[in-house]
C-alpha positions as a Markdown table, in Angstrom:
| # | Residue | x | y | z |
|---|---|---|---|---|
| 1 | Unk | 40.0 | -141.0 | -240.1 |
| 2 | Unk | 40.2 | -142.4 | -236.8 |
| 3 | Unk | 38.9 | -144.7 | -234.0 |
| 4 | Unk | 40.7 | -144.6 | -231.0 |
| 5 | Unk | 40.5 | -147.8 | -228.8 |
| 6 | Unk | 40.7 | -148.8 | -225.1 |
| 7 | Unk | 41.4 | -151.8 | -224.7 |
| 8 | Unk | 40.7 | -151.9 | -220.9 |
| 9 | Unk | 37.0 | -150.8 | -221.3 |
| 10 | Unk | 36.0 | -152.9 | -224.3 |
| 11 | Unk | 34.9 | -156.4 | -224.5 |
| 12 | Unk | 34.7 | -156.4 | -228.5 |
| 13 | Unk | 30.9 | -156.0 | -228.5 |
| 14 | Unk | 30.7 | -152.4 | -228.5 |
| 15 | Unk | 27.9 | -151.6 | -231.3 |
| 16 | Unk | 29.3 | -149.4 | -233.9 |
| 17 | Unk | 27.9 | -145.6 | -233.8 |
| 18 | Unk | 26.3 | -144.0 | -236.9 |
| 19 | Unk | 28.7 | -141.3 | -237.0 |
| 20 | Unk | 31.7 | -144.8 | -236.8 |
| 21 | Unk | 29.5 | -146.9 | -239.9 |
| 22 | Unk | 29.4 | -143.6 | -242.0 |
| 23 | Unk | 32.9 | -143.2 | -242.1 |
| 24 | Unk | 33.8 | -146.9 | -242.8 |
| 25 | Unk | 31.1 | -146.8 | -245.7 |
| 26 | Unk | 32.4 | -143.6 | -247.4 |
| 27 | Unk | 36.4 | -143.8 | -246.7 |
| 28 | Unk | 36.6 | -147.7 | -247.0 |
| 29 | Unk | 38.9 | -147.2 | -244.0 |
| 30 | Unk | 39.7 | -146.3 | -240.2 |
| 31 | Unk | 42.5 | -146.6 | -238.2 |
| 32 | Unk | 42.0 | -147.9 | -234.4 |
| 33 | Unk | 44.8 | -146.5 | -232.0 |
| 34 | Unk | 45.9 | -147.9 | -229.9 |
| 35 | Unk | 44.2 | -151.0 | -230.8 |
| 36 | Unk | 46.8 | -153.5 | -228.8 |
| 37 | Unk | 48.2 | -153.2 | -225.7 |
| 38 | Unk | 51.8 | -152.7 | -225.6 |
| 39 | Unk | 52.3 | -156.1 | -223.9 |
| 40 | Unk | 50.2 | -157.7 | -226.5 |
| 41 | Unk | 51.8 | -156.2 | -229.3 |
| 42 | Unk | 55.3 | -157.0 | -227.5 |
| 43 | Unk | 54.0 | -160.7 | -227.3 |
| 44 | Unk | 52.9 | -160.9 | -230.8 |
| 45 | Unk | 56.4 | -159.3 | -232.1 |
| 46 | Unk | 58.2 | -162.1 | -230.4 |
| 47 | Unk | 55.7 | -164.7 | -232.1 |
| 48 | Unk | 56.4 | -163.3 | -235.1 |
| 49 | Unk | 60.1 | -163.4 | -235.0 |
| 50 | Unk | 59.7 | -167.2 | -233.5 |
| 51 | Unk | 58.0 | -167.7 | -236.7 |
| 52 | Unk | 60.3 | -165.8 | -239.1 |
| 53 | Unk | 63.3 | -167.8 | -237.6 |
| 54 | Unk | 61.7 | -171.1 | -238.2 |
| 55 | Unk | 60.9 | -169.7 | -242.4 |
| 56 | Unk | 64.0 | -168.7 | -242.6 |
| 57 | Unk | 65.9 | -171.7 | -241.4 |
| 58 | Unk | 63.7 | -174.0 | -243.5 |
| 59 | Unk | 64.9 | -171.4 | -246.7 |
| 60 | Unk | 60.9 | -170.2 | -247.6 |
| 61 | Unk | 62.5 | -166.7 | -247.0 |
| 62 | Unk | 63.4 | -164.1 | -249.8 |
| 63 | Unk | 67.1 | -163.6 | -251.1 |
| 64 | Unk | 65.9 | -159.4 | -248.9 |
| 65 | Unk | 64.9 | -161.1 | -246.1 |
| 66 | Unk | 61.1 | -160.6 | -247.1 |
| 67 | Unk | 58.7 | -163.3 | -246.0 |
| 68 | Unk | 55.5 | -162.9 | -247.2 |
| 69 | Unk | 53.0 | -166.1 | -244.9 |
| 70 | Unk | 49.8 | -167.0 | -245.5 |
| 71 | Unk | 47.1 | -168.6 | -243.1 |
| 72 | Unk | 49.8 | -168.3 | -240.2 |
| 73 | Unk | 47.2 | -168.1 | -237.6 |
| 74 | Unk | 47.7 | -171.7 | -236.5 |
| 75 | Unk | 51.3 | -171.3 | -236.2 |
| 76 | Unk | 51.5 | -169.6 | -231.9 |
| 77 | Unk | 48.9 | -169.8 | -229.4 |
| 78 | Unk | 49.5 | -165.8 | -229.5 |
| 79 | Unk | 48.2 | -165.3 | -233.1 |
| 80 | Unk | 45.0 | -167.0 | -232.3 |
| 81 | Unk | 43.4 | -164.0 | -230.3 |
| 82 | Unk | 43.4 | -161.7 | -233.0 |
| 83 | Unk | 40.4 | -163.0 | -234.5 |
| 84 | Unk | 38.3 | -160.9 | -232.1 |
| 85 | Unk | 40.6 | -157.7 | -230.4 |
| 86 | Unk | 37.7 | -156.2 | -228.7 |
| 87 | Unk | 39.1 | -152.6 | -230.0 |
| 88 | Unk | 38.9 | -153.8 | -233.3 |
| 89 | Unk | 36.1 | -156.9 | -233.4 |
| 90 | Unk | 33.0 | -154.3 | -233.3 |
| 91 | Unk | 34.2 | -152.5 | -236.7 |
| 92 | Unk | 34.3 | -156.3 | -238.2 |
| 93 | Unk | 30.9 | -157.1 | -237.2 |
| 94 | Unk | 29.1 | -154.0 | -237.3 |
| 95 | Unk | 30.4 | -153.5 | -240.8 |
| 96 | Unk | 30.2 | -157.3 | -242.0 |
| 97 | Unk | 27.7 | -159.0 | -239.8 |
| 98 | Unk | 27.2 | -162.2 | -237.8 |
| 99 | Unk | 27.8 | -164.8 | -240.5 |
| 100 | Unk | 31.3 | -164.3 | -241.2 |
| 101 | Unk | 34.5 | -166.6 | -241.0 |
| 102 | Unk | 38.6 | -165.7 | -241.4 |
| 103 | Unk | 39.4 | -166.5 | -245.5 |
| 104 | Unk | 42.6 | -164.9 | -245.5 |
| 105 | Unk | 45.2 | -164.1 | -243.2 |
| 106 | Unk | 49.0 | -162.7 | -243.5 |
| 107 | Unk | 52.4 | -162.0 | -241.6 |
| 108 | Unk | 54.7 | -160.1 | -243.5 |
| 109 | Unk | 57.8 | -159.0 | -242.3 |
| 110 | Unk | 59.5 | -156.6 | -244.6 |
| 111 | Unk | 63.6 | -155.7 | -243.8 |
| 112 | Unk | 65.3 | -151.9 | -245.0 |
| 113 | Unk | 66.0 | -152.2 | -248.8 |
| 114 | Unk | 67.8 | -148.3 | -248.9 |
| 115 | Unk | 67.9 | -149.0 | -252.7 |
| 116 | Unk | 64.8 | -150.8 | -254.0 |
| 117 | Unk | 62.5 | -148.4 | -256.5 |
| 118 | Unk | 59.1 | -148.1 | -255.9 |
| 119 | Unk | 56.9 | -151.0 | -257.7 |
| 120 | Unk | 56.3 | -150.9 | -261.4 |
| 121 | Unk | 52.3 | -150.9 | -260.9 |
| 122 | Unk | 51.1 | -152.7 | -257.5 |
| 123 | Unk | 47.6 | -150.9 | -257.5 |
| 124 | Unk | 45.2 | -153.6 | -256.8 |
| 125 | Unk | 41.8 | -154.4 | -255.0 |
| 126 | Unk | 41.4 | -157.5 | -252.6 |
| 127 | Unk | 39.2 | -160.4 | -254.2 |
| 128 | Unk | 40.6 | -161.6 | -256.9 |
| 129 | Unk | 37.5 | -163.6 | -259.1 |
| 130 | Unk | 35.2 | -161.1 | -256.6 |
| 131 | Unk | 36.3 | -158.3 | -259.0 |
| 132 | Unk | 35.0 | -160.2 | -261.6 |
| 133 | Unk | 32.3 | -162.7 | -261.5 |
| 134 | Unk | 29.6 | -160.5 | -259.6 |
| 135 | Unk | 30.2 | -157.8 | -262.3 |
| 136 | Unk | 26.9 | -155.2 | -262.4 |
| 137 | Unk | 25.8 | -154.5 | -265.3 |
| 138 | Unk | 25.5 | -151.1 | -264.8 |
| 139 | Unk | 29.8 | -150.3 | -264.2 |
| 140 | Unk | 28.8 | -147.1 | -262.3 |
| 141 | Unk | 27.7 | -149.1 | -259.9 |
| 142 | Unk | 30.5 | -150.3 | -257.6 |
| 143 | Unk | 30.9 | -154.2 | -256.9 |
| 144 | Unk | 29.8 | -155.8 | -253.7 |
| 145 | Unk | 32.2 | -155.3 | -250.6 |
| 146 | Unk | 32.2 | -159.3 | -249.8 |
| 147 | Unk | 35.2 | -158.7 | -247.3 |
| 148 | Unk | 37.4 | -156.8 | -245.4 |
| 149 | Unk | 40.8 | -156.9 | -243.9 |
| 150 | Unk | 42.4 | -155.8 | -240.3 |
| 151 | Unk | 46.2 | -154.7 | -240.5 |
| 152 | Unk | 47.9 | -154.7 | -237.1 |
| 153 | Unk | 51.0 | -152.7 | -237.1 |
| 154 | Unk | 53.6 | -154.2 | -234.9 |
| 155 | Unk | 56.9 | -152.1 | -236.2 |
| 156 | Unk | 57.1 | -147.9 | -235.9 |
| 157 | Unk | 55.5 | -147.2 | -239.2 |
| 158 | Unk | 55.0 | -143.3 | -237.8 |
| 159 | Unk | 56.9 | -141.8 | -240.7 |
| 160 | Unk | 56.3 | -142.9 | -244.5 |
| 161 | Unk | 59.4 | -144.1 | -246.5 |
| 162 | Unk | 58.9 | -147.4 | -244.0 |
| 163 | Unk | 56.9 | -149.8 | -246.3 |
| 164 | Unk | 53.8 | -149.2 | -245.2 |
| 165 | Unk | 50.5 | -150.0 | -246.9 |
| 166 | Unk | 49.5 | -147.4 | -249.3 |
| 167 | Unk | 45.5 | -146.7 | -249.7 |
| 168 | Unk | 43.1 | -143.9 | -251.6 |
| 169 | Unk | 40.9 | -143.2 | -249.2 |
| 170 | Unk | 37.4 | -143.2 | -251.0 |
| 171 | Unk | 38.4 | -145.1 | -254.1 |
| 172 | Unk | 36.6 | -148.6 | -252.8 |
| 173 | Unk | 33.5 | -146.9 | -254.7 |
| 174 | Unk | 35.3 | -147.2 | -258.1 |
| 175 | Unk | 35.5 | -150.3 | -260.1 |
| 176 | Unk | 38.3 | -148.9 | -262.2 |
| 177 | Unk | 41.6 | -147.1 | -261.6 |
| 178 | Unk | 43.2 | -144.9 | -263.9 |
| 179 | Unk | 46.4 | -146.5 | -264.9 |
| 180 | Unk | 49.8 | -145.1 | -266.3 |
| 181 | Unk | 50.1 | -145.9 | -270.1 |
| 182 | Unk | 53.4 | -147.8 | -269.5 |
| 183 | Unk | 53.1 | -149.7 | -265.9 |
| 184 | Unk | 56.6 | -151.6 | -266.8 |
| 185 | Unk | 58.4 | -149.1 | -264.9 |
| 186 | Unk | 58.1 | -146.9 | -261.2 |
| 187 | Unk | 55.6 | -144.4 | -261.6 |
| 188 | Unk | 53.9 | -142.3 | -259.1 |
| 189 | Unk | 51.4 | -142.7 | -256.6 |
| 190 | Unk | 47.6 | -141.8 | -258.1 |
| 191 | Unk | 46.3 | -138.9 | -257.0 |
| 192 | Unk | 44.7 | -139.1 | -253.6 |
| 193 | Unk | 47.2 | -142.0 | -252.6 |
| 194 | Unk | 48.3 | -141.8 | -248.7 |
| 195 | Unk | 50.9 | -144.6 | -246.5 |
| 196 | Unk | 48.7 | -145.3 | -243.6 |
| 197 | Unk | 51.5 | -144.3 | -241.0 |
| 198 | Unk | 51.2 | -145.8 | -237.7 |
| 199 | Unk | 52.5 | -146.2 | -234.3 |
| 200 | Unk | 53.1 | -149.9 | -232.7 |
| 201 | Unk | 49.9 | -151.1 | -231.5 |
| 202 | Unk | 47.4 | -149.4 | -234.3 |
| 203 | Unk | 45.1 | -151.2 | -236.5 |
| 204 | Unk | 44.0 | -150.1 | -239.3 |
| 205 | Unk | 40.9 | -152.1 | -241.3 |
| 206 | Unk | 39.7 | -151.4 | -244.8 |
| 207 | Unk | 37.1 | -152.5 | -247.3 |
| 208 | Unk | 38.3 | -154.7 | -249.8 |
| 209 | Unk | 37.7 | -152.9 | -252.5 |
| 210 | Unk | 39.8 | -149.8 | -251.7 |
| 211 | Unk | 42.2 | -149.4 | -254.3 |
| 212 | Unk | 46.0 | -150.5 | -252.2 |
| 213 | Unk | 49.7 | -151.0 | -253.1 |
| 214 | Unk | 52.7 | -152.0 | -251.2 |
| 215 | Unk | 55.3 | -149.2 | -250.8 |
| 216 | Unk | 59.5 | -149.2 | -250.6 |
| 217 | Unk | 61.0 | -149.4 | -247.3 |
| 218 | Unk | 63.9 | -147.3 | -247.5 |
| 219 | Unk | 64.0 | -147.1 | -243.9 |
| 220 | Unk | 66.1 | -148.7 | -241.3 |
| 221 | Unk | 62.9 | -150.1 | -239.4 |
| 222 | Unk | 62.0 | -153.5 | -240.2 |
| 223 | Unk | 58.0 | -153.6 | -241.0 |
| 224 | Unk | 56.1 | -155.9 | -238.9 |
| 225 | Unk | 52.3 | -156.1 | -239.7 |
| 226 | Unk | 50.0 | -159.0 | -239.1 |
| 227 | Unk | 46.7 | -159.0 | -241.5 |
| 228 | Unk | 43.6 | -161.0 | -241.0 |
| 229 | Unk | 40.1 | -160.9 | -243.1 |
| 230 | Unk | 36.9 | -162.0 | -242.5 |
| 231 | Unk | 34.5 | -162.5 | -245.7 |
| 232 | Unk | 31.3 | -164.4 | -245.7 |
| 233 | Unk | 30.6 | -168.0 | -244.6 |
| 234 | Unk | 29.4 | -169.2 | -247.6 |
| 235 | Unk | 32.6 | -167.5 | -249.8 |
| 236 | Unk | 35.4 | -170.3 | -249.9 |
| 237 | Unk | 39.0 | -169.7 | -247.5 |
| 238 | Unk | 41.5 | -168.1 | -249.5 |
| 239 | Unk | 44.4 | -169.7 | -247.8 |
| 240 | Unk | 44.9 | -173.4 | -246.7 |
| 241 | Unk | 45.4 | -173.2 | -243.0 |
| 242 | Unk | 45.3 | -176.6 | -241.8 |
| 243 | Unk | 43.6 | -176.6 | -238.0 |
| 244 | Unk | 44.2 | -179.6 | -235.6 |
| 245 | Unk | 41.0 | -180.0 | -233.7 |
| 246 | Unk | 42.7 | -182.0 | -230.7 |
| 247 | Unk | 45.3 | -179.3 | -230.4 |
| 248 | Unk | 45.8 | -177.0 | -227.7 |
| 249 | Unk | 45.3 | -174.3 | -229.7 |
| 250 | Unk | 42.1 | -175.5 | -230.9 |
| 251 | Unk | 40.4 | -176.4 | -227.7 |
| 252 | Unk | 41.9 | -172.9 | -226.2 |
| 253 | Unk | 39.1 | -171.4 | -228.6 |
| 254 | Unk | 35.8 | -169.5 | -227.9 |
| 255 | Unk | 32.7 | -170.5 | -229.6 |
| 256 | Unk | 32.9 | -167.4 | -231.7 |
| 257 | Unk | 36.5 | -167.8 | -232.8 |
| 258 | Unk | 35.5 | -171.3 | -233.6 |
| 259 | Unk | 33.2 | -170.2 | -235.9 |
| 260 | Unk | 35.6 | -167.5 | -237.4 |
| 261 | Unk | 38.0 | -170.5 | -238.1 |
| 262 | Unk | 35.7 | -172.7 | -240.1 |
| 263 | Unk | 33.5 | -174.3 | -237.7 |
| 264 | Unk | 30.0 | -175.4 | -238.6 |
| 265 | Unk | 27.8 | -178.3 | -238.2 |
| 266 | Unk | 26.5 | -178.8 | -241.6 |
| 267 | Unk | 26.7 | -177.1 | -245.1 |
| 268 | Unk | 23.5 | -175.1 | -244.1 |
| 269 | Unk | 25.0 | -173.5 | -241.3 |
| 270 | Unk | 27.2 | -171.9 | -243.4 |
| 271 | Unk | 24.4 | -169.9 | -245.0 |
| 272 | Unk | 23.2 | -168.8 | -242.1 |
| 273 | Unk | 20.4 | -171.1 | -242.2 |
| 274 | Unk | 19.0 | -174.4 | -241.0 |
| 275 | Unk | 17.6 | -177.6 | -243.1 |
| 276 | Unk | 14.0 | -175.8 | -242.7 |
| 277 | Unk | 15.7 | -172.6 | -244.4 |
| 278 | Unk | 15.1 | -170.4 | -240.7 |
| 279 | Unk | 17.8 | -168.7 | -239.4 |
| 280 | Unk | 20.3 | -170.9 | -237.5 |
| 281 | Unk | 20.0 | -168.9 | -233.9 |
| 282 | Unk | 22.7 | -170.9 | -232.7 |
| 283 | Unk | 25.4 | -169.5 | -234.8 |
| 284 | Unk | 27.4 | -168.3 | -232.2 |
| 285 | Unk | 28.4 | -164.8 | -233.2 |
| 286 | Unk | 24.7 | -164.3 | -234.1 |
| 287 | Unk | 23.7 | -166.0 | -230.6 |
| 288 | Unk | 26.4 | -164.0 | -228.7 |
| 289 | Unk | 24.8 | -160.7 | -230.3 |
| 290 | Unk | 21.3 | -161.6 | -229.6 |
| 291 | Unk | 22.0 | -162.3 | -226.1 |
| 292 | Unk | 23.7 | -158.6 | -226.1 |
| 293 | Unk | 20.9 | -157.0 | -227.7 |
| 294 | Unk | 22.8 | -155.9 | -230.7 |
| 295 | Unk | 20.6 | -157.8 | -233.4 |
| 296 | Unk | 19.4 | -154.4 | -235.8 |
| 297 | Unk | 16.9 | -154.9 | -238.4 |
| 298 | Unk | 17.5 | -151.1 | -239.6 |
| 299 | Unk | 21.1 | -152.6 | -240.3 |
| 300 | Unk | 20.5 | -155.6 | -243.2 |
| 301 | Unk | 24.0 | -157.4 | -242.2 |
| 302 | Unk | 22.8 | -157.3 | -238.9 |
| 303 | Unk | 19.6 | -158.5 | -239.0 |
């Protein structure tokens, strides 16, 4: 389950193929290889360990050296880019659609810990309340996807044992998971589980409904991963990531990242929609894909 990217070729507006959507829709999950180039991801590394110095000085690091921070795309110029990798930004759009914004974002840095078990039970989906409050009444049928999240792997995740993000491929069609009996102690993976291993420089981006757990890193690699997620305007951020809009950073934005972070010129434009309940043409992801052509009306998040 694989995309590979070239970063040279792609401007991030590459429409998705059918063979591309098909994969997403059933697996819940592709890898991009590739998806950085090396002195990007070199760039970002040092960004992160700029920012991992700065937590750990100020003590909002873990007694293991674990730091765990949310909404840090405000905190180096070279985090902001990410919103729209152009080896990555067509499987966002072509799987979510124009009317989307950043709700959640995440650096974690996770040191060696030789001797830490495996979690009790860290089986989860994304969402939170989205598990819960659109509930179907018919449980067969699986919950809405609402969002998905992009994991850029920064550290040599190649071989398991390294921490890495553990996935069932498939299982974003269930609602449930079968779960041990006694889920106070390690148990082991469900059937079907996989760590998405991967070189510096891949991306990998899944549905947020695929069933996903942490893993151990027993390793003596530091994980480095950088995640970002992209929901619907009109669903609430996640995280508070205050933005200075006289910054720098700020003004060093394109229209479409604006939008990404928040941007909008009413409440209407965040449903996709003027005062006279038309589409808003003018939302700028929707505007930059019109202009390309890429508007589908076979696809209904691209319509």
């Amino acid at each position: 389950m694989q995309s590979n990217g070239n970063l040279a070729t792609l401007n991030g507006y590459e429409p998705l193929t059918a063979e591309q959507r098909t994969e997403f829709l059933e697996h819940g999950f592709v890898m991009v290889r590739n998806a950085l180039s090396e002195s990007h991801r070199e760039r970002l590394e040092a960004a992160v360990d700029r920012v991992y110095a700065e937590e750990r000085a100020a003590g909002r690091v873990k007694d293991n050296g674990a730091l765990h921070l949310l909404g840090f795309l405000t905190r180096d110029e070279e985090f902001a880019d990410l919103l729209t990798v152009p080896t990555v930004f067509p499987h966002v759009w072509g799987m979510a659609g124009w009317n989307i914004h950043t709700h959640h974002n995440h650096l974690d840095v996770t040191p060696p810990v030789p001797d830490e078990e495996p979690p009790n039970w860290g089986w989860h989906q994304d969402g939170y309340r989205q598990n819960s409050d659109p509930e179907t009444m018919d449980p067969t049928q699986p919950r809405p996807m609402f969002s998905l999240k992009v994991g850029y792997v920064l550290s040599d995740l190649s071989r398991t044992g390294r921490g890495a993000t553990m996935v069932i491929p498939g299982s974003h069609l269930n609602n449930t998971l079968e779960r041990p009996a006694d889920t106070s102690k390690p148990q082991p993976p469900p059937r079907g589980a996989m760590e998405v291993t991967a070189n510096p420089g891949d991306a990998f981006i899944f549905d947020r409904r695929l069933w996903h757990s942490r893993s151990v890193n027993t390793s003596v690699v530091t994980r480095k991963i950088l995640f970002v997620g992209y929901t619907y305007r009109w669903i609430r951020p996640l995280d508070h990531m205050p933005i200075d809009r006289t910054s720098d950073w700020w003004n060093n934005r394109t229209p479409v990242q604006k939008q990404l972070l928040g941007d909008s010129p009413d409440a209407f434009n965040y449903w996709g929609v003027k005062a006279d309940g038309y589409v808003d043409e003018e939302i700028p992801l929707r505007r930059e894909l019109r202009e390309r052509g890429l508007l589908d009306r076979s696809v209904p998040w691209l319509r």
